[in-house]
N, C-alpha and C positions, 0 to 999 in steps of 0.2 A: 482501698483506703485512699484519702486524699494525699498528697504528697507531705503538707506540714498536720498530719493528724494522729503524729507523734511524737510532741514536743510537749513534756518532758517527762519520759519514762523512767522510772528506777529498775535496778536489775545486777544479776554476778554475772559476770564476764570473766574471760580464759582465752586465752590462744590456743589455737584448735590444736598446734602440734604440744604442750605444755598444761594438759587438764588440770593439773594439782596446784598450780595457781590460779588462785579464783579472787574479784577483789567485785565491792560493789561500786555500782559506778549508775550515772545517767546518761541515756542517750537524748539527743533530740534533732528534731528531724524540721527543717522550718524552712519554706520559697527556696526546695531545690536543696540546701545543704545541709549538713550533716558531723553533728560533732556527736564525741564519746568522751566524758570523763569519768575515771576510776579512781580509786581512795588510795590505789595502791600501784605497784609497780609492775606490770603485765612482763616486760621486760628490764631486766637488768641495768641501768646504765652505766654501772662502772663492776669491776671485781674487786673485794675486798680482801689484805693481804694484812697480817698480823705481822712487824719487823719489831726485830728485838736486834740493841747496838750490841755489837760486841765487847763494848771496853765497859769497864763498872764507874759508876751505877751503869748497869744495866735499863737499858729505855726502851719501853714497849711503845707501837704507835701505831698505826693503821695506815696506811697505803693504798689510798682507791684509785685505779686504772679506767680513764673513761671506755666504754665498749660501743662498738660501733651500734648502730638503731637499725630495724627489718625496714625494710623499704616499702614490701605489701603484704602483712601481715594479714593474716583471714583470722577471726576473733568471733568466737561462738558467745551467745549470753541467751538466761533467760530473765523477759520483762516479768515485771511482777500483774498481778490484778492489778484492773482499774478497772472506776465506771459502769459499761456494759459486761466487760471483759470477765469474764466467770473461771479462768483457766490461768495459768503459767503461759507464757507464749512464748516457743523457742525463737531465735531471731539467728543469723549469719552475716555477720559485718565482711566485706570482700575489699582485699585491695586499701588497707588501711596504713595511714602514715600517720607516726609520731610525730606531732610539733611542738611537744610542751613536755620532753621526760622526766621532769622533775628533778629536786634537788639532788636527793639521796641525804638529804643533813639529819641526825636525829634530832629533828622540829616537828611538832604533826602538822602534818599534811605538808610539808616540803616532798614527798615521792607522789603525793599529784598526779598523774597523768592524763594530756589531752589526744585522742587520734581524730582523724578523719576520717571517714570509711568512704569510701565511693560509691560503694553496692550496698544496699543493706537486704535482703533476703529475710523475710518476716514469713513465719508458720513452720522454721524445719532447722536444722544442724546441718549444713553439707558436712559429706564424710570427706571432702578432698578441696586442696586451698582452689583450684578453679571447675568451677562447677560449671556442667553442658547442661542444656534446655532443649529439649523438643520442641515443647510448646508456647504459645505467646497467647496472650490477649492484652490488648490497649483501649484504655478512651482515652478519648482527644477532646480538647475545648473547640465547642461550637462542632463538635461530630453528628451531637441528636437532631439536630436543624439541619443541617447539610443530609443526615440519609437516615432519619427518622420518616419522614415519607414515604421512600420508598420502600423501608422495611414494613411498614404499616399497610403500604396497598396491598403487599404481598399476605399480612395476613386477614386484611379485609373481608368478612364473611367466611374464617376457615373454619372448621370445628375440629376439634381434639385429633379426627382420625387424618388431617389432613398434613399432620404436625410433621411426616419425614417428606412428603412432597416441598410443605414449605421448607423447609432445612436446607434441601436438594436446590433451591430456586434462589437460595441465599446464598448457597456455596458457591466454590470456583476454585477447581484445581490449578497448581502452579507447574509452572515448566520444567523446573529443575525438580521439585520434589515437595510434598503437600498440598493441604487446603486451606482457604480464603472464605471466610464466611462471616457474613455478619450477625452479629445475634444482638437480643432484645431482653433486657433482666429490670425487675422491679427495684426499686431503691430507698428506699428511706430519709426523705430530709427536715430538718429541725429550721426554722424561723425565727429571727432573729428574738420573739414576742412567747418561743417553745412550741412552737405548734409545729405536730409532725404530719408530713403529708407522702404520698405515696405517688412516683412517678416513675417512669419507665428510660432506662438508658440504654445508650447501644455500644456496643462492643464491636473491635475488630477481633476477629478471632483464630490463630492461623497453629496447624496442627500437621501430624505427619511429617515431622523436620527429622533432618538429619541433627546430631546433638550438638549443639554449638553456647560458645557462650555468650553472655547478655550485649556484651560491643558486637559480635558478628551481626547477633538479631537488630542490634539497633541498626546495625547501619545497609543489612539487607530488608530488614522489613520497615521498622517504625522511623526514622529517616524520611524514606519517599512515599511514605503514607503521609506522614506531617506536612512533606511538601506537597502533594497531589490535596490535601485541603485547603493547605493555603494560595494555590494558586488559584483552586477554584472558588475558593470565598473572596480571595482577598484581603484576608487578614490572617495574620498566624497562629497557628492551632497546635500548642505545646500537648503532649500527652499529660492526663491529668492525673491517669491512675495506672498502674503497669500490672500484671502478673504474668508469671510465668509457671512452666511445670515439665516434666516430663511424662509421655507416654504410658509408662509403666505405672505410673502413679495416677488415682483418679481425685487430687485432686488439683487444688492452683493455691504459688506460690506470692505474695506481696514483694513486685522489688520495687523499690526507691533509689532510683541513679542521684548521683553528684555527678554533671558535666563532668567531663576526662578532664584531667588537671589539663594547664598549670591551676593552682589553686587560687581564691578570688581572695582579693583585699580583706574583705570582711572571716574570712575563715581564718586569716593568717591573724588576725588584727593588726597589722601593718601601719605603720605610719608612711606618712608619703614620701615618696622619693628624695625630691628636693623642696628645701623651704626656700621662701623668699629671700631671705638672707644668706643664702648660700651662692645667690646669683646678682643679688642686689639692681639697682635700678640699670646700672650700667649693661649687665648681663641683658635684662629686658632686652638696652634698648641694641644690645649686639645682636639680640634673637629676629627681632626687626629688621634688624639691618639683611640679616641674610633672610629674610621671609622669601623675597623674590627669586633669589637662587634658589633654593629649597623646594619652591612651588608645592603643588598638589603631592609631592612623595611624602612632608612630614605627615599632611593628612593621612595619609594611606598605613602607614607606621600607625600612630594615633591612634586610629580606628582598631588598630589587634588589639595594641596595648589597653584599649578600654575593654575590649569585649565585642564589639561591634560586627566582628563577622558571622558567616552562617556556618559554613560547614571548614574542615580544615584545609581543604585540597583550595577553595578561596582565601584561605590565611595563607598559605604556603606561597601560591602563585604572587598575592599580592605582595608580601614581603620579601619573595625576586624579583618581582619588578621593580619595587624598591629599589633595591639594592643596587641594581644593575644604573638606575636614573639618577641613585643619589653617587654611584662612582661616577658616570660619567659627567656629573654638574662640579663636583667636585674636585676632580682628575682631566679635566679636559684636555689637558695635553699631552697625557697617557698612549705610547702606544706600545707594539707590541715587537715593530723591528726597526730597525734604522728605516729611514727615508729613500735613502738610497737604495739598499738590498730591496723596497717594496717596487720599488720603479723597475727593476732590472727584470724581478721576479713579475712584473704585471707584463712588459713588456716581450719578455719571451714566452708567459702563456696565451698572449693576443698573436704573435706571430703565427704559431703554429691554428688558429682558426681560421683563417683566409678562405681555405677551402667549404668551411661549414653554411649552413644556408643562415638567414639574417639571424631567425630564430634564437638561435644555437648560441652565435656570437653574442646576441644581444644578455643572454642569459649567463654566459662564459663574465662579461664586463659586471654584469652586476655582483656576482660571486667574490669577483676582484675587487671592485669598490670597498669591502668591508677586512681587508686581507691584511690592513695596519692595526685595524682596532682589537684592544686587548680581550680574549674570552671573556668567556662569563666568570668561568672558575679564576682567571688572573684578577678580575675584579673586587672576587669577592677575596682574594688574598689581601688587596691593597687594603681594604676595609679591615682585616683583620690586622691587619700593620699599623692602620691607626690608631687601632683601639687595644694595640698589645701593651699598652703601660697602662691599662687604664683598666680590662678586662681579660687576664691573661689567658682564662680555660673558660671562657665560653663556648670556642669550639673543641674543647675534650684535648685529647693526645693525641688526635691523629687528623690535623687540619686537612691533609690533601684527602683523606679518607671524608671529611667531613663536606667539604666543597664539593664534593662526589657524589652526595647523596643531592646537596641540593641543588646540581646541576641535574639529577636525573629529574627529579618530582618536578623541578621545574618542566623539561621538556614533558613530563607525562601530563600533567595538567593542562600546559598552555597547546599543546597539541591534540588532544584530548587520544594520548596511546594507550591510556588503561583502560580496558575492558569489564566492566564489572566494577565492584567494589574492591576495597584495599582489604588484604588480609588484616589478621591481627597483628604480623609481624611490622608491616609496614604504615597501622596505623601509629603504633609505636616511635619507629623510625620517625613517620611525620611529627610526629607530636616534637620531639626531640630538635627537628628542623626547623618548627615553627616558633619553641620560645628560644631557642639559639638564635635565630636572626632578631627574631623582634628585640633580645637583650645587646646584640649588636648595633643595630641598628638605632635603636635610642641610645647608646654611649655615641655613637657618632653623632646624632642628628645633635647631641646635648652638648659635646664639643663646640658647637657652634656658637652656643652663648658666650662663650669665653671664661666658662668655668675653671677654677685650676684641676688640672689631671690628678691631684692629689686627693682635694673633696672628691669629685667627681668619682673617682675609683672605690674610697671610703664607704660612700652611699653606695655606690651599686655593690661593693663587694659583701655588705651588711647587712642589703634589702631580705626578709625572710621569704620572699618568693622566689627571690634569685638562689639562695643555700635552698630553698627547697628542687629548684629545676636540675639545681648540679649533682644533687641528689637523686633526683629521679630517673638522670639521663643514663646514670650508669644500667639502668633495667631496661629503660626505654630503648639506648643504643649502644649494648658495650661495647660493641668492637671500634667504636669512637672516645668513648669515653671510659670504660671499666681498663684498669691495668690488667696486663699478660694480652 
């Protein structure tokens, strides 16, 4: 199915660990995103307590307790008939967050509820909140033109009996584990004027996996398939249609991903950060005024905070180099030891090289040259010093914990030490690292207009993408952010 060719579906819905709540709700699925609303309350959000005073009259009241929200609820439904559609169609929402749990008032429709899903698994019920996949198939935009030929020479003049030679001449085993083959299915398209016509698409098709879930495959298979087209077209070739399935099962699943959070503007319905009148012309023309200082770093900020990068390990890198350019423009006279203990300390480890050949010295001096300048991790403390009345838990509970992670990703990226692709555990972590600096980093860069710390804190403490991140980080990275 195409990506938006299920907007807007009716259906009951349940939380898979909670069957005997069931409420009707719509899903809709439209350019990549993905809402759910239900008529009713999937979960709780407050407890309801019946208090009676003790002095007479005697006074009865209610007493609601708000209750905390799941962070990634997995949420079963089934869609009703539509259209073509002749059947009930189970569906498996994955990875779902609350952003709208409703009032709880007795008003109708005050319990309301809006989620998000990330995953949506169309044809089946997983029996368990993370479901593993054997198998993959993808199309890609602009894939039938790029190796639509070649799969067609290959079946050029074959007849029926030739069909596992050809298969054999499509395929291509993989190193670690599986097959790679491309295959060729008929399709059905409708014209703008109703006219249907009948044309052949191609598929990536990769089988034999160890069972893994949907981010592992993305980011071992469909990842650098997307890029190996776009490098060789030259233009970017998003997947258009995904399925997946396991082995055991002969047939194929519908998923539809939502990018890995953070979640985009338009899902949160968000208002913008700041208005004009929060910075007023003067603020402009402060912004101005440090433009030159600032240089190409606000760009680089910028560019996350819209969207504009490609993969995270380029968010992450780019938002420490940031960091490290925007402390040093702004801390320039930052150092790391008195002047004098660096002199004393440069000068007693040049003594001792006299003996070493030029090489050696010459590599010993450059080593020393950088021996005043503050780390990377002192850096990014001083950045979290200026933005501590302004953004207090952006970095979680455990800053040196947190400057930790993003001195490593930084060294693995800008070094290129990682091997392979990122676990699950640590695409997590990254995620965590990368909207942590980037909410840093614009309260710093935003400082610079001359905003008061007060608004300034107001707006980002209220933004609903920011209470969504500090929300998420606790999953994404508890041992920085989760209490105990």
């Amino acid at each position: 199915m195409e990506q938006d060719a299920l907007a807007p579906v009716d259906g009951e819905f349940w939380l898979i660990n909670n069957p005997d709540v069931k409420f009707r709700g719509r899903l809709m699925v439209e350019g990549g995103k993905s809402h759910l609303w239900v008529t009713g309350p999937l979960v709780s959000t407050t407890t309801t307590q019946i208090v009676s005073s003790k002095e007479e009259p005697v006074t009865t009241y209610v007493l609601r307790t708000p209750q905390p929200l799941p962070e990634n609820a997995t949420i079963l439904g089934t869609l009703d008939r539509r259209g073509q559609v002749q059947y009930n169609e189970d569906v498996t929402l994955l990875e779902c967050l609350c952003v709208n749990p409703g009032l709880s008032l007795p008003i109708p429709g005050s319990d309301h509820q809006e989620w998000l899903p990330r995953l949506i698994v169309r044809g089946t019920h997983a029996d368990e909140v993370d479901p593993k996949f054997s198998r993959l198939q993808v199309r890609f935009a602009h894939l039938d033109e790029w190796a639509g030929p070649y799969v067609l020479s290959q079946l050029d003049g074959a007849s029926d009996t030739d069909a596992e030679e050809i298969r054999r001449n499509l395929s291509a085993s993989l190193a670690d584990q599986g097959v790679v083959r491309l295959a060729r299915e008929g399709i059905v398209t409708t014209s703008p004027a109703g006219d249907r016509n009948l044309r052949s698409a191609i598929w990536v098709e990769i089988t034999g996996l160890k069972p893994m879930s949907f981010d592992e495959l993305d980011r071992a298979y469909i990842a650098p398939l997307r890029t190996l087209l776009t490098l060789s077209l030259g233009k970017d070739c998003p997947p258009v249609e995904i399925q997946v399935g396991d082995d055991l099962l002969p047939v194929w699943f519908d998923i539809q991903p939502t990018p890995i959070s953070p979640l985009t503007e338009d899902q949160l319905h968000s208002t913008m950060l700041l208005q004009c009148r929060d910075l007023g012309i003067q603020g402009i023309a402060h912004w101005l005024n440090r433009a030159r200082l600032l240089g190409h770093l606000s760009h680089k900020v910028a560019a996350v905070v819209a969207g504009f990068g490609y993969t995270i390990e380029n968010e992450v890198l780019d938002l420490a180099t940031a960091a490290e350019g925007l402390h040093r423009r702004l801390h320039p006279d930052r150092q790391r030891f008195d002047k004098d203990l660096v002199e004393q300390a440069r000068a007693a480890a040049l003594q001792g090289c006299d003996d070493l050949e030029p090489k050696l010295q010459e590599a010993v001096k450059s080593a020393l040259s950088h021996i005043a300048d503050p780390s990377f991790r002192d850096r990014l403390h001083d950045l979290i010093d200026d933005c501590a009345a302004i953004l207090p838990d952006v970095v979680g509970l455990r800053p040196k914990r947190w400057s930790s992670d993003i001195a490593e990703f930084r060294n693995r990226f800008a070094h290129e030490l990682n091997k392979g692709h990122l676990n699950e555990k640590d695409i997590l972590s990254c995620l965590a690292c990368r909207e942590s600096l980037r909410w840093l980093l614009l309260a710093r860069l935003l400082i610079e207009t001359g905003i008061p710390h007060e608004i300034l804190s107001d707006r980002l403490g209220k933004h609903p993408r920011y209470t969504i991140f500090l929300r998420q980080a606790k999953n994404w990275s508890p041992r920085i952010y989760a209490e105990g």
